[in-house]
PASEBA-1860 file (N, C-alpha, C; in nm, 3 decimals):
! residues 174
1> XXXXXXXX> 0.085/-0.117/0.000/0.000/0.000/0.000/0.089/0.123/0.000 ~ 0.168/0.133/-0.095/0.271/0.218/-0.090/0.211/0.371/-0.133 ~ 0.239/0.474/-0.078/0.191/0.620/-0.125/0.031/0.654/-0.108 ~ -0.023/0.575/-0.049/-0.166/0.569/-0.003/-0.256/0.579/0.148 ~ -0.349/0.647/0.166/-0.350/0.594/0.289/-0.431/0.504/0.283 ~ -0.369/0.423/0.415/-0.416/0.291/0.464/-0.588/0.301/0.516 ~ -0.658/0.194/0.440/-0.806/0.270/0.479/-0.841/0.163/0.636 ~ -0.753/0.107/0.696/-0.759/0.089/0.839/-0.693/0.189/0.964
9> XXXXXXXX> -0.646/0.308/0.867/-0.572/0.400/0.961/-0.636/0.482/1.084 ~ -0.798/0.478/1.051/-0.865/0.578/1.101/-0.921/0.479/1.260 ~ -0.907/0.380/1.211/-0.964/0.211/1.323/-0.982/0.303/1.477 ~ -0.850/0.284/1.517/-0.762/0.371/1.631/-0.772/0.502/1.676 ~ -0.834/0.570/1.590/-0.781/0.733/1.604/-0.941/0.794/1.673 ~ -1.013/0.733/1.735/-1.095/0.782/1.898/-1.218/0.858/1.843 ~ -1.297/0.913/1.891/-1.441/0.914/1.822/-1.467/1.036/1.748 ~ -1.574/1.029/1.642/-1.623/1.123/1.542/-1.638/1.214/1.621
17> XXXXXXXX> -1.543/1.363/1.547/-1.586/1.477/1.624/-1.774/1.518/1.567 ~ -1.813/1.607/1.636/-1.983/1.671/1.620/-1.954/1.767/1.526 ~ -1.838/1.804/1.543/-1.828/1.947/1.452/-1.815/2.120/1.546 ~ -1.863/2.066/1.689/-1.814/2.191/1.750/-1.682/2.176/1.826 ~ -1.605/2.135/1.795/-1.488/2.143/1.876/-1.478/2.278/1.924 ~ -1.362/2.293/2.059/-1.290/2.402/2.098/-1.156/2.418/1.983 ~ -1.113/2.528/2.010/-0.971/2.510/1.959/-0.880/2.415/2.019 ~ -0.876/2.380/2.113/-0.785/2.290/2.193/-0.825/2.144/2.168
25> XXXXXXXX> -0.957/2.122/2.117/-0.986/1.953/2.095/-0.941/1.973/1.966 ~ -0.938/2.054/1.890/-0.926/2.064/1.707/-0.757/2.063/1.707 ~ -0.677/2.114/1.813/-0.532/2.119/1.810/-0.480/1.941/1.856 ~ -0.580/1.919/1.980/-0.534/1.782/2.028/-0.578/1.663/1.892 ~ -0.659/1.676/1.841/-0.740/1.620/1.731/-0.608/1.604/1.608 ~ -0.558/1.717/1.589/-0.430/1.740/1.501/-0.280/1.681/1.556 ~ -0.322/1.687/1.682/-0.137/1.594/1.724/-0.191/1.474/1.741 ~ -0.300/1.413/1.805/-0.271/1.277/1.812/-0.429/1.191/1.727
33> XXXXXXXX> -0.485/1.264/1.686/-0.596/1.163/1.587/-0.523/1.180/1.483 ~ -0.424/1.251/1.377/-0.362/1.244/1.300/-0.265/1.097/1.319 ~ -0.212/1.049/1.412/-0.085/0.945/1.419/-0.149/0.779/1.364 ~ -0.243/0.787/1.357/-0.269/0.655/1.279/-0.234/0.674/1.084 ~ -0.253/0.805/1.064/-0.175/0.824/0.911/-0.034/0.853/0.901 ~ -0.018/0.901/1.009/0.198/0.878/1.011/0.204/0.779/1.029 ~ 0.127/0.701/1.103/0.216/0.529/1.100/0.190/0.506/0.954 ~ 0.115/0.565/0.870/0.128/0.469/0.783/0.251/0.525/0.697
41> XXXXXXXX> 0.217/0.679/0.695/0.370/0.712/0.626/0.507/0.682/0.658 ~ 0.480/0.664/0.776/0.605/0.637/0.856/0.654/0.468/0.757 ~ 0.552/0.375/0.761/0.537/0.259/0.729/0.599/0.274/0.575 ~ 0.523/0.336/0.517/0.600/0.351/0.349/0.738/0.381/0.356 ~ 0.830/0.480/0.452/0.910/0.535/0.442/1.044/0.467/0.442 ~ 0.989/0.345/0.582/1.111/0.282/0.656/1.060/0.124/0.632 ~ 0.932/0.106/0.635/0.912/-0.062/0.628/1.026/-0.142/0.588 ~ 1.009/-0.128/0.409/1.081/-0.194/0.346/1.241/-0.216/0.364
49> XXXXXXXX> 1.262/-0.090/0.336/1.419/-0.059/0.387/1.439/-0.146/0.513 ~ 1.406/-0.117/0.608/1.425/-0.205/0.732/1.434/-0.350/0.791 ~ 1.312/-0.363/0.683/1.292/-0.527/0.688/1.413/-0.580/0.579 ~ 1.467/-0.521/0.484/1.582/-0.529/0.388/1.731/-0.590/0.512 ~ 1.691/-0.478/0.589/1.826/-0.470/0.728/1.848/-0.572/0.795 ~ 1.722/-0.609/0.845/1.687/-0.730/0.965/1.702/-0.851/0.898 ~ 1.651/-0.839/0.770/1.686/-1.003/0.691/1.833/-1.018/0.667 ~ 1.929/-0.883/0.626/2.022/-0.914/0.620/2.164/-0.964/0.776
57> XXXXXXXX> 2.071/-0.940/0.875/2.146/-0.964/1.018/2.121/-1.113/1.081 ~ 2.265/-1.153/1.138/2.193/-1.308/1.143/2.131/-1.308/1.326 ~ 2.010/-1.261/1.314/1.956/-1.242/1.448/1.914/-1.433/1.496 ~ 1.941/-1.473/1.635/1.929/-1.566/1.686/1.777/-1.635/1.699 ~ 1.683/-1.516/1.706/1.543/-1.567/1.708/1.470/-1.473/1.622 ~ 1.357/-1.529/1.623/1.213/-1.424/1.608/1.194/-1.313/1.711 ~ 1.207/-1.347/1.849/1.188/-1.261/1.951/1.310/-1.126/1.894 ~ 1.439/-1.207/1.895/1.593/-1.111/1.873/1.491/-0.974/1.772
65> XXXXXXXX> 1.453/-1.057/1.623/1.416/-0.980/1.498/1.296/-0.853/1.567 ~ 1.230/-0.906/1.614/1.143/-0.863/1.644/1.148/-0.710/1.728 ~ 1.233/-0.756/1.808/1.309/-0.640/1.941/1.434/-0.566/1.824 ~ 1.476/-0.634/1.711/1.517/-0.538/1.625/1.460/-0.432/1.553 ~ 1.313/-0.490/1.489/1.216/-0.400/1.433/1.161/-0.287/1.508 ~ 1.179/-0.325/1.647/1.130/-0.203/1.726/1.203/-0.111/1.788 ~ 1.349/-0.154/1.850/1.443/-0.064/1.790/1.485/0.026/1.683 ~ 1.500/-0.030/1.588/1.517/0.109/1.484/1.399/0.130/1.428
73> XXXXXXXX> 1.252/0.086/1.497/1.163/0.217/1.458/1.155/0.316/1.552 ~ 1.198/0.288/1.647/1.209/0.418/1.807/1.286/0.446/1.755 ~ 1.424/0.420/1.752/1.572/0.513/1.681/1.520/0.612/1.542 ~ 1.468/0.560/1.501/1.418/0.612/1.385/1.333/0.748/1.439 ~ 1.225/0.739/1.480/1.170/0.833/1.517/1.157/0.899/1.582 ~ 1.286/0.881/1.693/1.371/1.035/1.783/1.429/1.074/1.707 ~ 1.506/1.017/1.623/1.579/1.084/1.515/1.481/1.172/1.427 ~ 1.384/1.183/1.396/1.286/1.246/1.306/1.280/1.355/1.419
81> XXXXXXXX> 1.203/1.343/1.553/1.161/1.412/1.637/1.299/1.501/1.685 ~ 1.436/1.458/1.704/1.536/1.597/1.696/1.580/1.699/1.589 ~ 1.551/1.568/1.468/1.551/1.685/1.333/1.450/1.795/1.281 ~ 1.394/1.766/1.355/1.253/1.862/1.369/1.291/1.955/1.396 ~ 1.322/1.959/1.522/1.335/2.086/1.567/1.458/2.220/1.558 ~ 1.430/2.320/1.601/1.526/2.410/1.586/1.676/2.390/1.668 ~ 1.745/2.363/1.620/1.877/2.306/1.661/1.913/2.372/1.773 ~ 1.871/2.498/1.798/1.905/2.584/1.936/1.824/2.528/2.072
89> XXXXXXXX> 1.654/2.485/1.991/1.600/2.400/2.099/1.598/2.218/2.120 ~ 1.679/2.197/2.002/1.680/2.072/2.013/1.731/2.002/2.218 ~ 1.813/2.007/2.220/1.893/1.971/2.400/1.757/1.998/2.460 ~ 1.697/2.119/2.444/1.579/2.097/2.570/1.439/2.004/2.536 ~ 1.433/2.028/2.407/1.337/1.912/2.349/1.324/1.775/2.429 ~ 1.459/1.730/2.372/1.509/1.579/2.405/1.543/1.572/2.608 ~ 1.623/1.686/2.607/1.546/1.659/2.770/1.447/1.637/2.827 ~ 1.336/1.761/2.788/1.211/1.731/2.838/1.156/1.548/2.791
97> XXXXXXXX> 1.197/1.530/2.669/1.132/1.382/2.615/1.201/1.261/2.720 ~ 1.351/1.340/2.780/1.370/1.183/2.853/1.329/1.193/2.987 ~ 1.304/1.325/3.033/1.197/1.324/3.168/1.083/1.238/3.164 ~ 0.973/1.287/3.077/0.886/1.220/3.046/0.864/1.100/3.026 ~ 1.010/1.038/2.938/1.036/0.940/2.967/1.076/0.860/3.097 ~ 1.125/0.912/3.149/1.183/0.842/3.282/1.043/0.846/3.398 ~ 0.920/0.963/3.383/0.839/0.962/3.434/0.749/0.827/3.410 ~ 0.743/0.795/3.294/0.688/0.682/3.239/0.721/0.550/3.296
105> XXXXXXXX> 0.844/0.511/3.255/0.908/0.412/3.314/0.901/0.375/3.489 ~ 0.903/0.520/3.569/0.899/0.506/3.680/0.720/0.489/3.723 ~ 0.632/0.557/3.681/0.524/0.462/3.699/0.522/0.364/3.646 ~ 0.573/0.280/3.549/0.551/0.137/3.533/0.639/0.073/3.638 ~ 0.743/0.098/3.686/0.783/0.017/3.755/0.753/0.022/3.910 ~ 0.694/0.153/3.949/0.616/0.155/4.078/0.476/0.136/4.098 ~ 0.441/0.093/3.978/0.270/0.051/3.964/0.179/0.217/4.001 ~ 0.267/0.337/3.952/0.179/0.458/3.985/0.155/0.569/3.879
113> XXXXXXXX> 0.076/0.629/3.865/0.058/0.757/3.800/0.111/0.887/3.889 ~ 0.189/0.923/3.797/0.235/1.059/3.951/0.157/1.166/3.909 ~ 0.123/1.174/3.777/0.010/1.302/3.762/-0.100/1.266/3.813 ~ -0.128/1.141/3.817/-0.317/1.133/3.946/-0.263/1.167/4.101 ~ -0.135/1.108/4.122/-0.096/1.128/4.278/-0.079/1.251/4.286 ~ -0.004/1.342/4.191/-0.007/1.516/4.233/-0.162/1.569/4.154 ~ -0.212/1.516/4.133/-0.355/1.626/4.146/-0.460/1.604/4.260 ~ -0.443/1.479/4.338/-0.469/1.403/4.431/-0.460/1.502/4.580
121> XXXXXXXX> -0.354/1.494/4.541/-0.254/1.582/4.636/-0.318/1.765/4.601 ~ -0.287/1.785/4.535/-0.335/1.945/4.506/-0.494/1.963/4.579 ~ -0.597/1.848/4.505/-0.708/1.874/4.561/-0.721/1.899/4.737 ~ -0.608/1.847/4.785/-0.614/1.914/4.969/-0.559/2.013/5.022 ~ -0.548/2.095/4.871/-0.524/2.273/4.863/-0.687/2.306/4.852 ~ -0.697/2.355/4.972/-0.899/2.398/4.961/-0.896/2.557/4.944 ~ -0.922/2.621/4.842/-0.958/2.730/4.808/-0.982/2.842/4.930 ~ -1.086/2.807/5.019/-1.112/2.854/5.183/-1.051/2.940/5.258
129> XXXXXXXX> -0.926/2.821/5.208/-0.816/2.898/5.296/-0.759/3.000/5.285 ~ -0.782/3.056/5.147/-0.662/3.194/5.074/-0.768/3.344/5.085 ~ -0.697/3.447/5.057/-0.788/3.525/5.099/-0.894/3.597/4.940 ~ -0.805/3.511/4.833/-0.884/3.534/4.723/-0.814/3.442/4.613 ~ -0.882/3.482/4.490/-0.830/3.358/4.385/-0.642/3.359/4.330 ~ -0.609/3.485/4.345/-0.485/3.494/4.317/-0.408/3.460/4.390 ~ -0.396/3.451/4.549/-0.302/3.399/4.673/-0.342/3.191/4.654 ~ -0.510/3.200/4.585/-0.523/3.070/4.605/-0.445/2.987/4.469
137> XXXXXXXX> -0.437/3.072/4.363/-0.336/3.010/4.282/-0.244/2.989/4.302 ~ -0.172/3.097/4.344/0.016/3.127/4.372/-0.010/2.924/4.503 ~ -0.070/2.954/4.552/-0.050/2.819/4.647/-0.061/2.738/4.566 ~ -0.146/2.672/4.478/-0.129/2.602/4.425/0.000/2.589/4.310 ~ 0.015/2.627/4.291/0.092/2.654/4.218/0.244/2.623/4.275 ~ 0.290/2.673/4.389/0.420/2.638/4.477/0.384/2.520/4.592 ~ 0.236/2.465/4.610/0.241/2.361/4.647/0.240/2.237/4.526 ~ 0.223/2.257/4.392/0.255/2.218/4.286/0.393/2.127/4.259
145> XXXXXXXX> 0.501/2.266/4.286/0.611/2.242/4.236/0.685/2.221/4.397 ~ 0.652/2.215/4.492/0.726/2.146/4.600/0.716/2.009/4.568 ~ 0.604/1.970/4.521/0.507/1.765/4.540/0.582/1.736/4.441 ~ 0.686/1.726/4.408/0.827/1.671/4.320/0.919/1.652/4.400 ~ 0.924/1.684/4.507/1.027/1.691/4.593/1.003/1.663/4.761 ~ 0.846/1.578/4.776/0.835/1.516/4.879/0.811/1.390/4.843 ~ 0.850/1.314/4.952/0.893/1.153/4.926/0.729/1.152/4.982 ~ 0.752/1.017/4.875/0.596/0.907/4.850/0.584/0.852/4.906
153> XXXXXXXX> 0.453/0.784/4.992/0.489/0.613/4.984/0.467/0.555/4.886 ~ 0.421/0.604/4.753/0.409/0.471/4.604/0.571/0.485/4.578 ~ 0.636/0.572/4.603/0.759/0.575/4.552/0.890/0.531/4.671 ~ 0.804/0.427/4.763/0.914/0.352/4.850/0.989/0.484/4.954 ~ 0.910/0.599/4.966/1.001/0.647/5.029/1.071/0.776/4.957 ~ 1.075/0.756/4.812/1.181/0.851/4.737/1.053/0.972/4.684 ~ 1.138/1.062/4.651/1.075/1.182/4.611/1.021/1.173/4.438 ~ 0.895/1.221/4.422/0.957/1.169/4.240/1.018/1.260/4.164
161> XXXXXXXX> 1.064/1.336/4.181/1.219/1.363/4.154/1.343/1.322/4.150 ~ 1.289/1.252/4.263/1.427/1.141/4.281/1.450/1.003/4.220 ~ 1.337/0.948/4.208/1.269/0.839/4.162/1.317/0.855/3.957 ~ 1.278/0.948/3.934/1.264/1.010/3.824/1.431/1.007/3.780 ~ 1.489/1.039/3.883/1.622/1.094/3.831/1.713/0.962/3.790 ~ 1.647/0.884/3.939/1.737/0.701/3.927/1.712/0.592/3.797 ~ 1.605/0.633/3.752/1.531/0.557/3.673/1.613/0.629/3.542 ~ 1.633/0.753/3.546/1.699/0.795/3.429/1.866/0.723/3.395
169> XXXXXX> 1.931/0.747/3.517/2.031/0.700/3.542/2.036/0.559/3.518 ~ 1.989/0.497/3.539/1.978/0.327/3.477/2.025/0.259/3.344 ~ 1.963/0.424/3.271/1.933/0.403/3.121/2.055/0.518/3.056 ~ 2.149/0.586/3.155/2.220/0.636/3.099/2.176/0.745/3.103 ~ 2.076/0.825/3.098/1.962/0.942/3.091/1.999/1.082/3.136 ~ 2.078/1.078/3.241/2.121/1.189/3.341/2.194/1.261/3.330
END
């Protein structure tokens, strides 16, 4: 299906808008209901070529091939995702991506969401208390960015900052 789109691309890509979107569902709509047609371009671009690669490597299994194919399609597409960008912001790009990353990894391996645990947490910032909406932001807001830097119990104890940082370090990340 080379140069076409794939007419299973749309399968995946989450429910018929009504037609009134906000700007912000029509922007989110554009970064990620669009990615079922980059896979497919993506698919025209590198498939072949790739599978050319892997046949030519004498990999030990199916599993080996397999964990090859998905390797250099991730390699592949950080590489797209730093060439993207403006070379001055590239370093913070890819930082922010291996935070995120390392955020990821560290809820899978602590069985947690730290964005449900810090909004969790925020909600026992009660409005009440401030003497209007602007003192009640600024609190939220610096009780926000402290809850990175108090230890969990989903996180054994560690801060997820800290958590965040080790998990990076594992992988070289830091």
């Amino acid at each position: 299906m080379n140069g076409e789109l794939d007419p299973n691309a749309d399968l995946f890509s989450g429910e018929d808008s009504d037609g009134d979107d906000s700007e912000e569902q029509k922007e989110l709509e554009y970064v990620y209901g669009n990615n079922p047609r980059r896979v497919s371009a993506l698919s025209d671009l590198w498939y072949q070529d790739m599978m050319d690669r892997i046949k030519a490597m004498d990999l030990p299994s199916e599993e080996a091939r397999l964990k090859m194919v998905f390797k250099l399609t991730a390699g592949g597409v950080l590489d797209m995702l730093a060439d993207s960008q403006d070379p001055d912001n590239t370093p913070d790009v890819m930082t922010d991506f291996d935070i995120f990353l390392g955020m990821a990894l560290t809820n899978k391996h602590f069985g947690v969401d730290l964005f449900k645990e810090e909004q969790k947490a925020l909600m026992t910032v009660k409005r009440e208390e401030y003497h209007d909406d602007e003192e009640f932001k600024r609190a939220l807001g610096d009780f926000e960015e402290a809850w990175w830097d108090i230890a969990q119990p989903a996180l054994e104890g560690r801060t997820p900052n800290d958590a965040i940082k080790e998990t990076l370090h594992r992988y070289g990340l830091n």
